[in-house]
N, C-alpha and C positions, 0 to 999 in steps of 0.2 A: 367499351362501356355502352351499354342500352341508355336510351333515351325512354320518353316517356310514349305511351298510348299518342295517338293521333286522330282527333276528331274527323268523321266524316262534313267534308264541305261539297255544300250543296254548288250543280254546275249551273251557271247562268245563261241566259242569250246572251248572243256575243263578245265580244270580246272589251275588257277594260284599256283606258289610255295608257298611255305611257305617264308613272309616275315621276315628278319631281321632287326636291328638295333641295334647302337651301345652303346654299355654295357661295362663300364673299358677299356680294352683293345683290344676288340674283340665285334664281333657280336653275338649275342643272337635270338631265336626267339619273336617275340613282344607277338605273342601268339603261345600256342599250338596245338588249333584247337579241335575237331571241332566246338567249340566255343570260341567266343571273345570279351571281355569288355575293355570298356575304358570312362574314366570321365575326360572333359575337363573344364578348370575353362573356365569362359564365362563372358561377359564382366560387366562394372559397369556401368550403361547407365545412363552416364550424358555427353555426345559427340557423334556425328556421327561414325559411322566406319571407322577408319584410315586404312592405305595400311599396317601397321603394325600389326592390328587385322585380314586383310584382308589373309595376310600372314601365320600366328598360324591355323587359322579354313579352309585352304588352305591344309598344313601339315597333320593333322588329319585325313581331306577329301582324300586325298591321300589312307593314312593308311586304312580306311573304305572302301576304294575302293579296297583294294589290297587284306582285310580278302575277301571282298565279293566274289571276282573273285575266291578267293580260296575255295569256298565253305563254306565259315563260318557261324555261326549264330551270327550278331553281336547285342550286346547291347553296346549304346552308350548313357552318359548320359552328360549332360552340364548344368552349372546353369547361373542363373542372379543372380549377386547383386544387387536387389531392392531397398537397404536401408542400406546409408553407409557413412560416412562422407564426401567421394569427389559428390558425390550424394545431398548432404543435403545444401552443402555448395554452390555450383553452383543455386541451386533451392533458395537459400537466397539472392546469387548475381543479380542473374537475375527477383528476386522478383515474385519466379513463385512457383507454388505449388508443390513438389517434385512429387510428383506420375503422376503428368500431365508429368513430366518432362520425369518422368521414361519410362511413356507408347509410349511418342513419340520418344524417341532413341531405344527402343526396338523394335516399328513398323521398324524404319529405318534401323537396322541390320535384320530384318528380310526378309527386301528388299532387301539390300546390297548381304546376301547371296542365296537369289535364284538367283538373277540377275548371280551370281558368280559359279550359278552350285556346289552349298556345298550341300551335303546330309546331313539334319537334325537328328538331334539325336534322339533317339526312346525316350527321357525322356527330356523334357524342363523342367526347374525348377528354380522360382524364389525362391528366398531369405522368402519372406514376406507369401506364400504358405507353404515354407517347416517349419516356427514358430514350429507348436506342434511336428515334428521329431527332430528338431536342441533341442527344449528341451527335448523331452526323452534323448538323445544321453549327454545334459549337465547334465543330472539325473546321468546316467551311470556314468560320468567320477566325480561326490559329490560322489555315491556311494564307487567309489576305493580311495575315499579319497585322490582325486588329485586338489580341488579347494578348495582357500579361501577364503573371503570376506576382502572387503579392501574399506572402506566408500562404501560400497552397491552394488561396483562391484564385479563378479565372476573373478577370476584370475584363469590359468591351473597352477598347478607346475609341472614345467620342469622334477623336480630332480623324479616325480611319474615314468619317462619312464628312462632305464635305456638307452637305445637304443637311447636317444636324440642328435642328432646331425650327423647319419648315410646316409641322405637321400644325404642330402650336402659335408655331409664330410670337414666342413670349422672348423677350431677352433676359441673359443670363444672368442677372440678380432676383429676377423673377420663377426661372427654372430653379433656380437651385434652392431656394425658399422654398418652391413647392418639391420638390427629390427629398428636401427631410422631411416637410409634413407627409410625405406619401408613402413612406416605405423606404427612400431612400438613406446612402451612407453616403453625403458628400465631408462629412467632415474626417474619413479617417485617415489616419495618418497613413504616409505611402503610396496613396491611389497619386495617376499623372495628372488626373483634371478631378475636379467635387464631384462632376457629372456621369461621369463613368460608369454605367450600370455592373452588380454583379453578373454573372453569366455563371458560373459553377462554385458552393459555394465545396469548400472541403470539410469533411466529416468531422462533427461535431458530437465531443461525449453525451451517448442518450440519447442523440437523434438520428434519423432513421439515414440512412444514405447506400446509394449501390455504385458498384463497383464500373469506372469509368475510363476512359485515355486520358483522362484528368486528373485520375486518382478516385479514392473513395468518395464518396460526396451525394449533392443533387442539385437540380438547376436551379436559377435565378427565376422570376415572373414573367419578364420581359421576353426573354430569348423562348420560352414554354410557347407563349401563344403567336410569336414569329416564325420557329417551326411547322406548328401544328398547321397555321391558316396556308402558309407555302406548299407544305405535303399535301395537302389535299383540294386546296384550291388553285395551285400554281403560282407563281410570282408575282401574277399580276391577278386581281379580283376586282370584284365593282365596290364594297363597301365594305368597313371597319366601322363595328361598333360597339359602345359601351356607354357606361354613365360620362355625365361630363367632367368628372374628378379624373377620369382615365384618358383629357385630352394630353395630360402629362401627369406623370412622365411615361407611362405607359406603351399611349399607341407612340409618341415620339419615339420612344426607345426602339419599341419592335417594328416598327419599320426603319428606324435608321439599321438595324440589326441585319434586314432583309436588305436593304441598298447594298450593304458591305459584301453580304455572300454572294447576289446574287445578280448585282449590277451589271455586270458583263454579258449575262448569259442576254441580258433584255436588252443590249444595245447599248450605244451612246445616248439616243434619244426617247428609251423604250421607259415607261412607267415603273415604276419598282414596288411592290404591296399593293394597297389599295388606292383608289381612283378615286372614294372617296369617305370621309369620315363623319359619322353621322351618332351625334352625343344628347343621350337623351337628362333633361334636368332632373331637378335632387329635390325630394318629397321631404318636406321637412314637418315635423310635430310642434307644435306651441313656437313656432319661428327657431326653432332648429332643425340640419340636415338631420334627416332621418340614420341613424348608425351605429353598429356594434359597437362601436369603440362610447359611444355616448349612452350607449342604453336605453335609449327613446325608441323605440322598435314597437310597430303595429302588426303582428302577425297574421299572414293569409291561413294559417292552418286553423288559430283561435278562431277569427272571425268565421271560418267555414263549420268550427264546433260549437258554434255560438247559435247556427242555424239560418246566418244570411247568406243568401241566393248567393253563388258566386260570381253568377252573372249581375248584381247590383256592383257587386266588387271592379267586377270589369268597367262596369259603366260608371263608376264612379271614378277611376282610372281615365277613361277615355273621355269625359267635359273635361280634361287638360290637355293640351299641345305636350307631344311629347320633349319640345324642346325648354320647357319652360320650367323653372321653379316655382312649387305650392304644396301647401298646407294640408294634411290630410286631416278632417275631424269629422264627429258624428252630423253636423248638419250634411257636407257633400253625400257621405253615406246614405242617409234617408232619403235626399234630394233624385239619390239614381233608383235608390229604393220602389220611388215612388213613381219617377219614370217608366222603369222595367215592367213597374204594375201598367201603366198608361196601354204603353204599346200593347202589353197581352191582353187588355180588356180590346183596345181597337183592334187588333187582329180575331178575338171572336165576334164582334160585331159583325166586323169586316166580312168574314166568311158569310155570314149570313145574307141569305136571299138580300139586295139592293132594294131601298125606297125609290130610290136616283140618286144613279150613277154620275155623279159629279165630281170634284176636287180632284186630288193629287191620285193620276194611276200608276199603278205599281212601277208601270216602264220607266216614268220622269224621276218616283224615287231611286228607283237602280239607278240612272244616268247622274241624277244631282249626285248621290253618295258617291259613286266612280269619281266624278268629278271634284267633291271635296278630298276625299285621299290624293288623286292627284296631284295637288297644290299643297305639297310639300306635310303630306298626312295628316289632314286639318280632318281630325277626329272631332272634334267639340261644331265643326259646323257639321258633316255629317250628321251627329246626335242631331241637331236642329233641323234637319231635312226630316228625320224620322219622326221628331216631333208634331213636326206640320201635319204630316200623314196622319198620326192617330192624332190631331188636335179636329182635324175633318173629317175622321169618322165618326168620332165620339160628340162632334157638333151637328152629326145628321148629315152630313154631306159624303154618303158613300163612296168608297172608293175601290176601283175595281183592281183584279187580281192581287188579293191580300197573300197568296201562297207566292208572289214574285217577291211581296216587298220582306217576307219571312225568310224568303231565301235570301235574300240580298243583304240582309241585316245579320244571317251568321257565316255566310259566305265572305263578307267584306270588314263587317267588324266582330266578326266571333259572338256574336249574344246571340242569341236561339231563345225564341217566344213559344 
């Protein structure tokens, strides 16, 4: 599956730090260099791009910017779920074909994020493509003797991974609360444990399914992007990431998934998926999570046909940590609005011949911004480095090489003045 167009990024003087992010108690590096992986779950294309999607593949973009600055070599890989019950069910309500359905929210996120200045992931990968890996990978996990058949479905057992429940860290009246709020079936009847992820489900009248060593069917979510991140990034990667609704049962699942198949190959004491897990928060409208299922949904296509900059869109996005839960509404909108105007009036100033040459030079703002991503993505101080900059040109206090700090602002945070 093609991904989307890729902005040209501007190369900078030397080379950016080594990024952190927060791990337990403390900062971590996200990678070690000099190469760096990461696999972002990607959306289920039955809705437009919400400002909450808009937000997650924002975060990452980020991240991707900050290896590249550093010199990394990144692989980055992202799937679609093609083919999935909120998928199926929308294309039954709207009496539309699913795959028509698929291909036209796929085109529209693909809009959404060039418009947005996301750099695309070197691996686009739908659901319905990756079939013959997502079955080797469910061969793998029959072969350790970790599924069972249950009227025709493939079940994981939990109890195969001893490690279950590490990624979250939640206890199991906790997990299993959230397995039904999330997608999950811990209540049906037959399964060995509530927790038991599907893995294959078996062919259902009217939906779509191919032909498998399991039977007719198609896969579960979980095991979908366990495969994909392993096929292409190897067993072991630097990050896993997604909304924070995905810290269960999700990535729990899909790496307990990868433990089972592929623990051996990585040693006794070898890493197994990712090294580490990085969940960005949930945009929510009038103090609710932003969501299809709620229907409060801000769309990045409307707002782009409405005629605002989509780089106010970004920056309105980026005054939040991406770790944190907030409110999307029309004041933050104007507020970056109005920003995005700041900086492009001080960057013409700027260019112009110097009264004196004073305040913030380009090199200090490159080094500050470097330095705010660093520290675990801190986008919203960033913004306030670049602030200062044009708060000193546009106070008369010139500042020299205004084409460093242009570059540095869509090199490092995607906005282009």
């Amino acid at each position: 599956m093609e991904a989307w167009r890729g902005a040209d990024v501007p190369q900078l003087p030397g080379r950016g730090p080594q990024t952190l992010v927060a791990a337990g108690d403390g900062l971590v590096p996200a990678a070690g260099g000099p190469e760096a992986s990461m696999y972002a779950c990607g959306i289920t294309p039955y809705d437009a791009t919400h400002i909450g999607h808009a937000a997650t593949y924002i975060a990452w973009d980020l991240l991707v910017r900050a290896w590249l600055d550093a010199g990394y070599q990144v692989s980055y890989v992202q799937n679609v779920t093609d083919v999935d019950d909120p998928l199926l069910e929308r294309a039954t309500r709207d009496g539309e074909d699913w795959r028509e359905l698929a291909e036209r929210e796929i085109a529209l996120f693909r809009a959404d994020m060039e418009a947005l200045r996301v750099i695309p992931p070197g691996h686009y990968i739908g659901a319905v493509e990756a079939l013959p890996l997502i079955e080797r990978f469910a061969r793998r996990l029959a072969d350790h003797g970790a599924l069972y058949d249950l009227d025709g479905d493939q079940y994981f057992a939990r109890g195969a991974d001893a490690a279950f429940g590490t990624v979250a860290g939640l206890d199991v009246v906790t997990m299993t609360e959230l397995f039904a709020e999330r997608g999950g079936d811990p209540g049906r009847p037959g399964k060995k444990d509530p927790l038991d992820p599907l893995v294959w489900l078996a062919a259902r009248p009217g939906e779509p399914a191919w032909l498998s060593g399991f039977g007719r069917g198609r896969p579960g979510w979980h095991v979908e992007c366990a495969a994909i991140a392993t096929e292409y990034l190897g067993v072991t990667f630097d990050v896993q990431a997604g909304g924070s609704d995905l810290a269960f049962p999700h990535h729990e699942m899909s790496a307990s998934h990868a433990r089972v198949a592929f623990g051996a190959a990585a040693g006794p004491d070898g890493p197994v998926f990712a090294r580490r897990y990085l969940h960005a928060g949930m945009v929510r409208l009038d103090g609710e999570k932003m969501s299809k299922s709620l229907g409060n949904l801000v769309f990045v296509s409307e707002l782009l046909a409405e005629g605002i900059d989509p780089m106010a869109v970004r920056l309105a996005i980026l005054a939040h940590h991406y770790s944190d839960d907030w409110d999307w509404d029309e004041d933050g909108l104007a507020q970056a609005g109005a920003r995005l105007g700041r900086w492009r009036a001080a960057l013409a100033r700027a260019s112009a011949p110097p009264d004196s040459p004073v305040g913030l030079a380009g090199a200090e703002v490159l080094d500050a911004v470097r330095g705010r991503l660093a520290d675990d993505l801190d986008a919203p101080g960033a913004l306030a480095v670049a602030d200062a900059w044009a708060d000193a040109v546009l106070d008369g206090r010139a500042a020299s090489a205004p084409n460093l700090v242009r570059d540095a602002l869509d090199a490092l945070l995607g906005v282009t003045l």
